[in-house]
BAGU-859195 format. One record per residue (C-alpha): residue number from 1; residue in three letters; x, y, z. Coordinates in Angstrom, 2 decimals. Layout:
N
+------+------+---------+---------+---------+
| resi | resn |       x |       y |       z |
+------+------+---------+---------+---------+
|  NUM |  Ala |       X |       Y |       Z |
...
+------+------+---------+---------+---------+
This chain:
86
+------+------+---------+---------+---------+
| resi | resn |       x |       y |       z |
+------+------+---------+---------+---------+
|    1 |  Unk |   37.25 |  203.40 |  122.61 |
|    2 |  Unk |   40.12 |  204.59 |  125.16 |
|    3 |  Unk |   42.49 |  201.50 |  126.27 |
|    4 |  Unk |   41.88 |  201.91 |  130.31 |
|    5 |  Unk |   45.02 |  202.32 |  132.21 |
|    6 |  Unk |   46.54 |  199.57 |  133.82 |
|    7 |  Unk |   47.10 |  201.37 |  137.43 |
|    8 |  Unk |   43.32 |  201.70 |  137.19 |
|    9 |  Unk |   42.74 |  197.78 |  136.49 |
|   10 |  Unk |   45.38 |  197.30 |  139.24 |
|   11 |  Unk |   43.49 |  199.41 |  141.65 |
|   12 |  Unk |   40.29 |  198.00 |  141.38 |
|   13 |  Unk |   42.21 |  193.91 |  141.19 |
|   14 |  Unk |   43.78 |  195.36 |  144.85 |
|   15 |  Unk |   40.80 |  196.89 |  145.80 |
|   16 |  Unk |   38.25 |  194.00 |  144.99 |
|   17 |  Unk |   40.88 |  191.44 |  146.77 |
|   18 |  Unk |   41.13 |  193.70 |  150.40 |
|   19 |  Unk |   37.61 |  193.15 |  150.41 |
|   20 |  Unk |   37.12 |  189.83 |  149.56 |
|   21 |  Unk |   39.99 |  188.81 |  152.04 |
|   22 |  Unk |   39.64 |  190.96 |  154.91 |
|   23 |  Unk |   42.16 |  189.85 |  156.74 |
|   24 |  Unk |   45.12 |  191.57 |  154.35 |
|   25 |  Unk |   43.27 |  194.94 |  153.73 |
|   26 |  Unk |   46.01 |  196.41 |  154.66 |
|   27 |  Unk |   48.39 |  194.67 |  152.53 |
|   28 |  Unk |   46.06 |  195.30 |  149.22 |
|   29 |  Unk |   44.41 |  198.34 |  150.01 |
|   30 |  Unk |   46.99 |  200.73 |  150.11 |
|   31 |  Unk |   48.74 |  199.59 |  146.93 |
|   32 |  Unk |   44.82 |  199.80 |  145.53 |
|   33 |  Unk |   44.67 |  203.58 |  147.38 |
|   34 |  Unk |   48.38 |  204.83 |  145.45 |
|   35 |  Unk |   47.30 |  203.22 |  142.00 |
|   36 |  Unk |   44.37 |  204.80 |  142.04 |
|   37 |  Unk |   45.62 |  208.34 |  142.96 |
|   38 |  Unk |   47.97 |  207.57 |  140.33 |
|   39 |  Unk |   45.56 |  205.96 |  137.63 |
|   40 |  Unk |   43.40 |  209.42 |  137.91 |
|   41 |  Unk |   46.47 |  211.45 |  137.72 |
|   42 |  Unk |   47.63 |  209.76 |  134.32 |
|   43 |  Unk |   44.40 |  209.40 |  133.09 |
|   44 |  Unk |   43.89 |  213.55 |  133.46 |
|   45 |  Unk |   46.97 |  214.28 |  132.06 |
|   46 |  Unk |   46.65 |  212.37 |  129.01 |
|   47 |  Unk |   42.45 |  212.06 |  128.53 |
|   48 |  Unk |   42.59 |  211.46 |  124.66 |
|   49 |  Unk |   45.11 |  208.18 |  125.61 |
|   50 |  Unk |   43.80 |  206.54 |  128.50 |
|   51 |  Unk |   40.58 |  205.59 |  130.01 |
|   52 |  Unk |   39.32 |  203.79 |  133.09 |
|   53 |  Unk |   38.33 |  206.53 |  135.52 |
|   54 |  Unk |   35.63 |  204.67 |  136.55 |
|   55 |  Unk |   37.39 |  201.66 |  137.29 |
|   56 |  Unk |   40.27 |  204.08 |  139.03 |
|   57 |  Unk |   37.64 |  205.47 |  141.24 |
|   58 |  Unk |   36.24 |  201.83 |  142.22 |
|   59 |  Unk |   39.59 |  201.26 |  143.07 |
|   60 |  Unk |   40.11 |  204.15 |  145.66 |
|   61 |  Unk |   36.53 |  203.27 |  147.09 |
|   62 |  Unk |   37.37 |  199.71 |  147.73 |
|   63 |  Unk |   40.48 |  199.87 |  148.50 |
|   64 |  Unk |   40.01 |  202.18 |  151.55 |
|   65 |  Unk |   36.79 |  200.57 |  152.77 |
|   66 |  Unk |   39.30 |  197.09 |  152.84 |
|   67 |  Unk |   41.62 |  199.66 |  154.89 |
|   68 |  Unk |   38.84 |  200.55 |  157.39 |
|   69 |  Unk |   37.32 |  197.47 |  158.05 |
|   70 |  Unk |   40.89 |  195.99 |  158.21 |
|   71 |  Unk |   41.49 |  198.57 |  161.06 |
|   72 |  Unk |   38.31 |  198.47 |  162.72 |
|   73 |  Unk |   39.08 |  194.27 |  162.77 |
|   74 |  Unk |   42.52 |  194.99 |  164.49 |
|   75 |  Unk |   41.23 |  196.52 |  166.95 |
|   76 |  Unk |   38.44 |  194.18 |  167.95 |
|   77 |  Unk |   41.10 |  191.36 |  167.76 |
|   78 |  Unk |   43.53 |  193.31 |  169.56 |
|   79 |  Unk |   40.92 |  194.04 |  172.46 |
|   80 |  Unk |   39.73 |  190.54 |  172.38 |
|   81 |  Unk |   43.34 |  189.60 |  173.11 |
|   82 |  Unk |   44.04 |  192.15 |  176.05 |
|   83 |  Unk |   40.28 |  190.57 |  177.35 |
|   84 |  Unk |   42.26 |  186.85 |  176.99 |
|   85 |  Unk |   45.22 |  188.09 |  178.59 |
|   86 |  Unk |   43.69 |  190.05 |  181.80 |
+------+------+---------+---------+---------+
């Protein structure tokens, strides 16, 4: 069995959390985006080494759904403020 690559267990860790905690997608989502991109990247350059694609590609999917519900939470609080403020 292939020993999975730690950017890809790091992805989906980051990826998992921005979900979980909505409120710091952004914080833990991009990290989870870059160590995926970079998980697959090792992981295809060295196949007979490393393993984990899977768990790189969970990564990336979490990590930039945390992004977009992040963002699409920003806004709502940010228009909910300019409501409060007007």
């Amino acid at each position: 069995a292939l020993k999975a690559h730690g950017l890809a267990v790091a992805s989906l860790v980051l990826g998992i959390i921005s979900l979980v905690i909505v409120g710091i997608g952004l914080l833990t989502g991009v990290p989870a985006a870059i160590c995926g991109h970079a998980a697959l990247r090792a992981i295809k350059a060295e196949p007979t080494e490393y393993g984990g694609g899977g768990m790189a590609i969970a990564g990336l999917i979490t990590g930039y759904i945390g992004l977009f519900v992040s963002g699409v939470m920003f806004i709502l609080m940010l228009l909910l403020w300019l409501e409060i403020i007007d």
